[in-house]
C-alpha positions in Angstrom: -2.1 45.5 8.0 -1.4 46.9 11.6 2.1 47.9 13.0 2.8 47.9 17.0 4.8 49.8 18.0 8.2 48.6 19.8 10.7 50.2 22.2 14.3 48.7 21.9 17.6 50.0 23.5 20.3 48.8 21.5 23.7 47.5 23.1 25.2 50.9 23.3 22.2 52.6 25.1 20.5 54.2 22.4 17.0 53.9 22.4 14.6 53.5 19.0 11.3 53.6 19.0 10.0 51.4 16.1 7.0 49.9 14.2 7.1 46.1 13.2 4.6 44.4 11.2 2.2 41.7 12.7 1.5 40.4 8.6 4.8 39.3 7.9 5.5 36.5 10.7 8.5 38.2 11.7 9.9 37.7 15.6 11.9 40.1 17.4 15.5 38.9 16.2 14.4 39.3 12.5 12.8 43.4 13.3 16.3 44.5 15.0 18.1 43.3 12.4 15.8 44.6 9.5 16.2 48.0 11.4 20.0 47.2 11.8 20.0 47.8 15.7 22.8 46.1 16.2 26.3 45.5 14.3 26.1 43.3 11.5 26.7 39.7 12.4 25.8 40.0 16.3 22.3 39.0 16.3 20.6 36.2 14.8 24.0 34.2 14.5 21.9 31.0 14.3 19.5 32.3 12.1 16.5 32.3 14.6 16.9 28.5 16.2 17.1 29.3 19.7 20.7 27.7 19.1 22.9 30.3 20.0 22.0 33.5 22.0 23.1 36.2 20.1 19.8 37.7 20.2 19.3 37.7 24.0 16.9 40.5 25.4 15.8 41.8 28.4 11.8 42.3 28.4 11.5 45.9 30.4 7.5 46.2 30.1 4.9 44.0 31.6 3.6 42.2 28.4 2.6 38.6 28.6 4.9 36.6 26.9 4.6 32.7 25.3 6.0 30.3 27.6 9.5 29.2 26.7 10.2 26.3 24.7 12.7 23.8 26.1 15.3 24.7 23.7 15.2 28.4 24.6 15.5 27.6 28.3 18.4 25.4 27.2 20.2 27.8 25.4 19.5 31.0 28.3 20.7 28.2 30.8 24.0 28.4 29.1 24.1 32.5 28.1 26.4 34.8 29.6 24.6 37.7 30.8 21.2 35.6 31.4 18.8 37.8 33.7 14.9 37.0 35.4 13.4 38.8 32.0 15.7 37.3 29.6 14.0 36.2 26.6 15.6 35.2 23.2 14.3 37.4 20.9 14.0 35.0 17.8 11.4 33.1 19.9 9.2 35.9 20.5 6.9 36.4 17.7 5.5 39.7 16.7 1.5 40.1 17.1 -0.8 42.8 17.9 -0.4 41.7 21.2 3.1 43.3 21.6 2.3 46.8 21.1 4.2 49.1 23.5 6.6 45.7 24.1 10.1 47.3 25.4 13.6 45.2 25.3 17.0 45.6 25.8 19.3 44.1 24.0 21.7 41.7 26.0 25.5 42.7 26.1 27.4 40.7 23.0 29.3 37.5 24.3 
């Protein structure tokens, strides 16, 4: 089993340093909400279908990211707050690969 290690600001500024599992096929969405960084029922809304964008980030570090699937370009094409390094985080998977990754999580809408 091997943790990375994760940097997220949450929507009120606060920043948590975190580990999150690469064994469990978690993504992003389901880690912030296991670690309850933001207020119950404001992430996640769809339950990780890239059909709402409740779990909108914005990547800070430099990692190499999966290409976006259609529907998550969709659904960031219709987000309030959309920036360049949005991402939603339901569609980013956690590997080994992601160790150091920061976000920050988009304002609520």
């Amino acid at each position: 089993m091997q943790d990375v290690n994760l940097i997220i600001t949450d929507r009120n500024g606060v920043t948590h340093n975190i580990e999150a599992p690469t064994d469990m096929a978690m993504n992003l969405m389901e880690v912030i909400r296991s670690y309850e960084l933001a207020e119950e029922g404001t992430i996640g809304v769809c339950g990780g279908m890239a059909m709402c964008a409740s779990c909108q980030c914005y990547v800070k570090s430099d990692h190499e990211l999966p290409e976006m699937s259609d529907e998550e370009e969709a659904m960031l094409a219709e987000a309030f707050y959309v920036e360049d390094n949005s991402r939603l985080g339901c569609q980013i998977q956690i590997t080994s690969a992601l160790d150091g990754l920061e976000v920050e999580l988009a304002p609520e809408s």
